[in-house]
N, C-alpha and C positions, 0 to 999 in steps of 0.2 A: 412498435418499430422492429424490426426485423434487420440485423445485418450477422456478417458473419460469426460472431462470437454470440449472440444469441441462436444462431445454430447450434452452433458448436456444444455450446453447455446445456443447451435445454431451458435458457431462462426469459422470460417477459421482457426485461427490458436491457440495454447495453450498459451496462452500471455496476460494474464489480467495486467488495467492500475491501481495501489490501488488507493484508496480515499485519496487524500492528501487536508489537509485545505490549504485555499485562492490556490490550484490550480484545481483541479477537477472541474473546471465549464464544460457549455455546451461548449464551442471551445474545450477542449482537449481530453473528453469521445467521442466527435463524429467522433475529429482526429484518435483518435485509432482504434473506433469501424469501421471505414471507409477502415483502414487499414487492417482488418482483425483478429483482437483481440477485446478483452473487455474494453471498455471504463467505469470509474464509477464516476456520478456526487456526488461531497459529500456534508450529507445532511447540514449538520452542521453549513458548512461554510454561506448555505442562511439562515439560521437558524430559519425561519418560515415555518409555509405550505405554505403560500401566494406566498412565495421565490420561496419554490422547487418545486411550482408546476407548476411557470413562466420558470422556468430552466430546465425541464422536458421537456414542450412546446417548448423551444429553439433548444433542442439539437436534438428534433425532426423532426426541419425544416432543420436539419446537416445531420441528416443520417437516413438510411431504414435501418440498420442492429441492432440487440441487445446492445443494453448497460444498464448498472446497478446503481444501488444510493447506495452510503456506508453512513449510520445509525453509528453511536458509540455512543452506552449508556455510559454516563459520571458520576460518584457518584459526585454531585451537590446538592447545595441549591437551584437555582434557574433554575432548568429544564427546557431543552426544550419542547415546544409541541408534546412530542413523539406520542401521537394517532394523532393528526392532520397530523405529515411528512406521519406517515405509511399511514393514509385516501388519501392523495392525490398522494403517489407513486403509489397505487392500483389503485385510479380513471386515475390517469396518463397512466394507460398502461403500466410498468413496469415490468417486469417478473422477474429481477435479481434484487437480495440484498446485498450486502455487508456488514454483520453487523461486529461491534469491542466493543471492551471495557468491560463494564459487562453481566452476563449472557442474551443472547434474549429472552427466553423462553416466555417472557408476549406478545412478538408479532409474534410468530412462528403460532400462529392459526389461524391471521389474513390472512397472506402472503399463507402460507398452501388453505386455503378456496379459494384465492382468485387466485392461481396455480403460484405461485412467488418461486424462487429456491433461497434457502438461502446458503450462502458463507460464515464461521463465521472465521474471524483469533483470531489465536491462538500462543501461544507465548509456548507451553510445550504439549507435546504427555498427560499427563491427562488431560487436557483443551480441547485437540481436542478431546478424547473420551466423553468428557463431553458434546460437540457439537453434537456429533453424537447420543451420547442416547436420548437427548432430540428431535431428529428430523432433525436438519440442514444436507443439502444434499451434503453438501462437507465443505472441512476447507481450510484455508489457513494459511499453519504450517510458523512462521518467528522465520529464527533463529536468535543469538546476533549478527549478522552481521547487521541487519536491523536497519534502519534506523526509527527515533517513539520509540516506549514503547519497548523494548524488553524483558520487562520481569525480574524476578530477577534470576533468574536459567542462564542464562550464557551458554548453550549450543549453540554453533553452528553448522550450518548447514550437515556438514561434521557428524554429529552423530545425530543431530534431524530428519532429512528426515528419513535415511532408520529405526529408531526406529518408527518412526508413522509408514511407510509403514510395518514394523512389525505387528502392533497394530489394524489399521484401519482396516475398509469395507468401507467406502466412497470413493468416490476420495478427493484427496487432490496437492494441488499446493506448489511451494517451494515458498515463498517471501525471502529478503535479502539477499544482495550481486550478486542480479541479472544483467545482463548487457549485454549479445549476446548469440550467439549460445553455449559455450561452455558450459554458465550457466544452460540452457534448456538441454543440451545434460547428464550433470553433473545429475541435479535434474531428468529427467527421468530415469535415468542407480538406481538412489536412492529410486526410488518406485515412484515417484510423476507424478501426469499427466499432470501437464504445469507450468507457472512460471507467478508470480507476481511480478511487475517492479514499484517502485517509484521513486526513486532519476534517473535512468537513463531517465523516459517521462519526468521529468522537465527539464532535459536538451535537449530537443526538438523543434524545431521553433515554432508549435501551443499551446507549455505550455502558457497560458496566465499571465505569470508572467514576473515582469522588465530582463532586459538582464546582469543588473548586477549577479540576481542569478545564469542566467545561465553560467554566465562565472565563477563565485565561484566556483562552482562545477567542471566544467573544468579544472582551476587552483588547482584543491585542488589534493590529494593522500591519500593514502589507511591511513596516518596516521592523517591526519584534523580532524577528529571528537570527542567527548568526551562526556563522559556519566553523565547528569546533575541529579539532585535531588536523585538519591542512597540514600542518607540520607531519607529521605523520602518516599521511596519503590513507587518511582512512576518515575522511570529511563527513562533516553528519551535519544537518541544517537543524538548529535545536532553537524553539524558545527560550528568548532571553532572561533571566533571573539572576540573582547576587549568586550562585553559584558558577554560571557560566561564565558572569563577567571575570570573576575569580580564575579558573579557566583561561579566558583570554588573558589576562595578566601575566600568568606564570606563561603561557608560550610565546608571548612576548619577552619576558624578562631570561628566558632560557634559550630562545631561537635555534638553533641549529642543534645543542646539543639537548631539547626535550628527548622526553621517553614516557611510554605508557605512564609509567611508575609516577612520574609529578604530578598526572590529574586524576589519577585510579579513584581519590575521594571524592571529585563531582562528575565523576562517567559511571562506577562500576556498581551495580546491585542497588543502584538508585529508583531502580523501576516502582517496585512495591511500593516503597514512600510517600509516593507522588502520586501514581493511579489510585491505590488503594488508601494512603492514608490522606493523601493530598495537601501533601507538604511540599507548596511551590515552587521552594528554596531549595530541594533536596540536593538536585543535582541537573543535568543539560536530561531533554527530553525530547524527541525528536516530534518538529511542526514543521508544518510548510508556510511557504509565503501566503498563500489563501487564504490563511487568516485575516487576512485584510478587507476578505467578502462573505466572513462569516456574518451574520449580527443575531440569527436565534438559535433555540435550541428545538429543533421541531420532532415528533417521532419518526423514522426510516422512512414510513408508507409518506408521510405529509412529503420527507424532504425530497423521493423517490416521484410521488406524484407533482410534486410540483416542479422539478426538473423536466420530465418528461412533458409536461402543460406547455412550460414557458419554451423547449424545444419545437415545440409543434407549432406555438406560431412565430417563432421566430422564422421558422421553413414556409409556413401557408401562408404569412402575412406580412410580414418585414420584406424578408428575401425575394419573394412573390413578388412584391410589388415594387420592387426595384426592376424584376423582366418587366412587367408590364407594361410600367411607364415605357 
């Protein structure tokens, strides 16, 4: 299948894997990319250049095919080395970007010079125009179905996609609530030229994360998830566990007058715990609703080929035969 973001990147199929923290290392970008989509190592998670430039090197020795590094600008006290990741994803050999979070603009000239195709998600059709005039060469639109920040605006998918596709000249990909052929058949019939997949590659044999997660995810449905810090305008859709509910209690019991500081022990440096030790209780973890269309754990190639299977007849065969008649 051919549309414009597999131009764009060089890849087989329109199925990018997002940057997700403590999973995007070099084992799952290369799984993907190997499969015939976009894999993206995140940068965040090594969180030095030293890191991602050894993780770059890794993922290198995994595959010959394109794969990308997702960057998210975070409003921080204590920032990352943002010019050193960008130094070393270019000296890296790196062609794809992934960026999120605040504007990229400051490193759009670097990547630019250096012939790197920037990817920016966005969470609202102003945000993606706002992507596009600044330079980035495609977005990636997630609507409140997503799984991560989604944004305060609450549009879903079903009305975000073909409003960008209204709006845009770039290409653009659908994230949230992704999971097979139907989702990709859905998001391209909506304007969009491939789909971006998080919560469904961690439930994957190569996601390098404990097996407890992946079986959460499996056990879970389309109603497990819940939307943590609203109070706060910094909203994250996270599987639900006794620490989240814990969570909702206190910014209910606090309302108005919450602060970072009342949930810091079920949001902050809980990552490791839970991916790597897989302790499900740790703290909130960012899932999307599509959880509710998980039910195995297949490897990249199976869940990659068999997206793309069930896409091709739902277009030659279903849809077909709806003109015909």
């Amino acid at each position: 299948m051919k549309t414009r973001i597999t131009e764009m990147f060089g890849i087989e199929h329109p199925i990018i894997q997002g940057g997700m923290h403590y999973v995007g290392f070099a084992e799952m970008a290369a799984a993907v990319s190997n499969a015939g989509g976009l894999g993206i190592i995140t940068g965040l998670t090594q969180g030095t250049p030293e890191k991602l430039a050894n993780e770059i090197a890794r993922c290198k020795d995994m595959t010959d095919k394109p794969f990308g590094v997702n960057l998210t600008f975070l409003p921080t006290v204590n920032a990352p080395d943002y010019p050193g990741l960008v130094r070393v994803i270019i000296e890296g050999g790196v062609k794809i970007v992934e960026t999120a979070g605040n504007n990229p603009a400051q490193v759009l000239p670097y990547f630019k010079d250096a012939g790197v195709k920037v990817i920016h998600k966005c969470t609202s059709v102003r945000h993606s125009l706002k992507a596009q005039s600044i330079g980035c060469d495609a977005v990636s639109v997630d609507g409140f179905e997503c799984g991560g920040h989604p944004g305060e605006d609450d549009i879903p998918n079903m009305i975000l996609l073909p409003r960008a596709a209204d709006e845009l000249e770039i290409p653009f990909v659908a994230s949230g609530g992704m999971a097979d052929g139907r989702s990709l058949v859905a998001s391209l019939a909506m304007g969009a030229d491939g789909i971006n997949m998080g919560t469904r590659f961690i439930a994957t044999k190569e996601a390098p994360v404990h097996e407890n997660v992946k079986k959460a995810i499996v056990a879970a449905s389309e109603l497990d998830t819940r939307l943590v810090m609203r109070p706060l305008r910094n909203t994250e859709r996270v599987m639900t566990n006794d620490a989240v509910e814990e969570l909702l209690r206190i910014e209910k019991e606090k309302g108005s007058d919450l602060k970072f500081e009342d949930i810091i022990e079920q949001v902050a440096g809980v990552y490791p715990r839970i991916m790597t030790e897989g302790d499900m209780d740790a703290g909130a973890w960012s899932c999307g609703m599509v959880a509710g269309l998980i039910h195995d754990i297949p490897t990249c190639k199976e869940l990659i080929d068999g997206i793309m299977a069930q896409a091709e007849e739902i277009i030659t065969k279903r849809l077909a035969g709806f003109q015909n008649a």
